[in-house]
DRENKOLMAR-734417 format. One record per residue (C-alpha): residue number from 0; residue in three letters; x, y, z. Coordinates in steps of 0.05 Angstrom, whole numbers, always signed. Example, Ala and Ser with C-alpha at 12.3 -4.5 7.8 and 13.67 -1.06 7.14 Angstrom:
residues 2
0  ala  +246  -90  +156
1  ser  +273  -21  +143
***
This chain:
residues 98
0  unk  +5698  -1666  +4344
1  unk  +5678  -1707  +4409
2  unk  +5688  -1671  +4469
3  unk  +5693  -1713  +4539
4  unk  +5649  -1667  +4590
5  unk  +5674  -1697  +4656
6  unk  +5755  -1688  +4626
7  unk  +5732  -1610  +4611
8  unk  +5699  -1608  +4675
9  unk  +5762  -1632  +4714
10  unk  +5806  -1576  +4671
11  unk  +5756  -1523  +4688
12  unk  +5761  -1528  +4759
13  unk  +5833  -1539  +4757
14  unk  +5843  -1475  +4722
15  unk  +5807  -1439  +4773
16  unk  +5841  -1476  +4835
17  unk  +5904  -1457  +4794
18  unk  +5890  -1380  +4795
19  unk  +5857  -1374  +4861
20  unk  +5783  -1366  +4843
21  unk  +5732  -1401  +4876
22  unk  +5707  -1476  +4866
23  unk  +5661  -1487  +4925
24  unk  +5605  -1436  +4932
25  unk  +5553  -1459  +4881
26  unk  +5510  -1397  +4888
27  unk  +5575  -1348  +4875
28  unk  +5584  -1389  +4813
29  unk  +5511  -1385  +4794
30  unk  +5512  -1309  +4797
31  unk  +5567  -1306  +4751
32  unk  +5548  -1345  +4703
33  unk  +5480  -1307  +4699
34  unk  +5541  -1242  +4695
35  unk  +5563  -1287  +4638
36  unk  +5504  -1297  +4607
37  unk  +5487  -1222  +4604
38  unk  +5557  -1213  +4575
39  unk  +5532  -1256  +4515
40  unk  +5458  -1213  +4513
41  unk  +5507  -1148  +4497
42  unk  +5554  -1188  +4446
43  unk  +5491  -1210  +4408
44  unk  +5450  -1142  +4413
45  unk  +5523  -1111  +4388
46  unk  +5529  -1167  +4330
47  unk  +5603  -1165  +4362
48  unk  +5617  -1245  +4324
49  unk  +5678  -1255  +4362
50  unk  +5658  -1230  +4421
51  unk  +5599  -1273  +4416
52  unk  +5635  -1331  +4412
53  unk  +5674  -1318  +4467
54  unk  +5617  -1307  +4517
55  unk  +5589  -1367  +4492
56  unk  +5653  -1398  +4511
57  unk  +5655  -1362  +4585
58  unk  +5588  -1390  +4595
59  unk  +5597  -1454  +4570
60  unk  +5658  -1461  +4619
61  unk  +5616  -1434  +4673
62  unk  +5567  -1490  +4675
63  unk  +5629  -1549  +4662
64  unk  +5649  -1515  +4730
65  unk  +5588  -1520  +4767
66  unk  +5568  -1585  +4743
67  unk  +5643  -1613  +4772
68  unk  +5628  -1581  +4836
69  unk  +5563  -1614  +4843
70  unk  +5593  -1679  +4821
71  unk  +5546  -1686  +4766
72  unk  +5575  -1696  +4690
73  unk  +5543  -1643  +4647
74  unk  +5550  -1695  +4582
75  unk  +5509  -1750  +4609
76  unk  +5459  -1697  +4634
77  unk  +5447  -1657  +4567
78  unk  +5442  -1720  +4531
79  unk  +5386  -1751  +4585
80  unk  +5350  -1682  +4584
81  unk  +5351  -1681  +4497
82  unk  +5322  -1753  +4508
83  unk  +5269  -1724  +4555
84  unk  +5254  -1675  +4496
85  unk  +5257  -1713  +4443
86  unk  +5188  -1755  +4469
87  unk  +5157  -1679  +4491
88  unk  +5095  -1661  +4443
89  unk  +5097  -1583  +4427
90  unk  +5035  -1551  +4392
91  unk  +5073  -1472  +4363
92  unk  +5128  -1485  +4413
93  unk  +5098  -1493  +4469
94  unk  +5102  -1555  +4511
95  unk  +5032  -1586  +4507
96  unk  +4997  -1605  +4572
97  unk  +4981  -1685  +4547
***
């Protein structure tokens, strides 16, 4: 399945203008996805599958929002970021200094 970002984006924050919550304050939305994101930590360390998946989901739907509030589309910026990686030379995982 091909997913359209930007459409997702739009959805996310209309969801949350929907039910009140905010859709300005970048930083508020930063600390909750890192909330999120520690959410996901416990699912893993738990081996909780579905719960997993659903955190992954939460924070997933996190960063849709925050890339539509900064006017950015999160689709054409993971793409030019894997391009970016693709041409990085790693020695054992490590990004190599050449």
């Amino acid at each position: 399945m091909i997913i359209d970002t930007k459409k997702l984006q739009k959805s996310v924050i209309e969801n949350k203008k929907k039910h009140g919550f905010n859709t300005t304050d970048v930083e508020f939305e930063l600390l909750r996805l890192y909330g999120e994101t520690n959410e996901l930590f416990e699912a893993w360390r738990k081996k909780d599958k579905k719960n997993i998946n659903e955190e992954l989901a939460d924070v997933a739907i996190f960063l849709l929002g925050i890339s539509e509030i900064l006017d950015s589309d999160l689709g054409e910026d993971i793409v030019k970021k894997m391009k970016i990686n693709e041409k990085r030379v790693y020695k054992n995982g490590i990004k190599s200094s050449n």
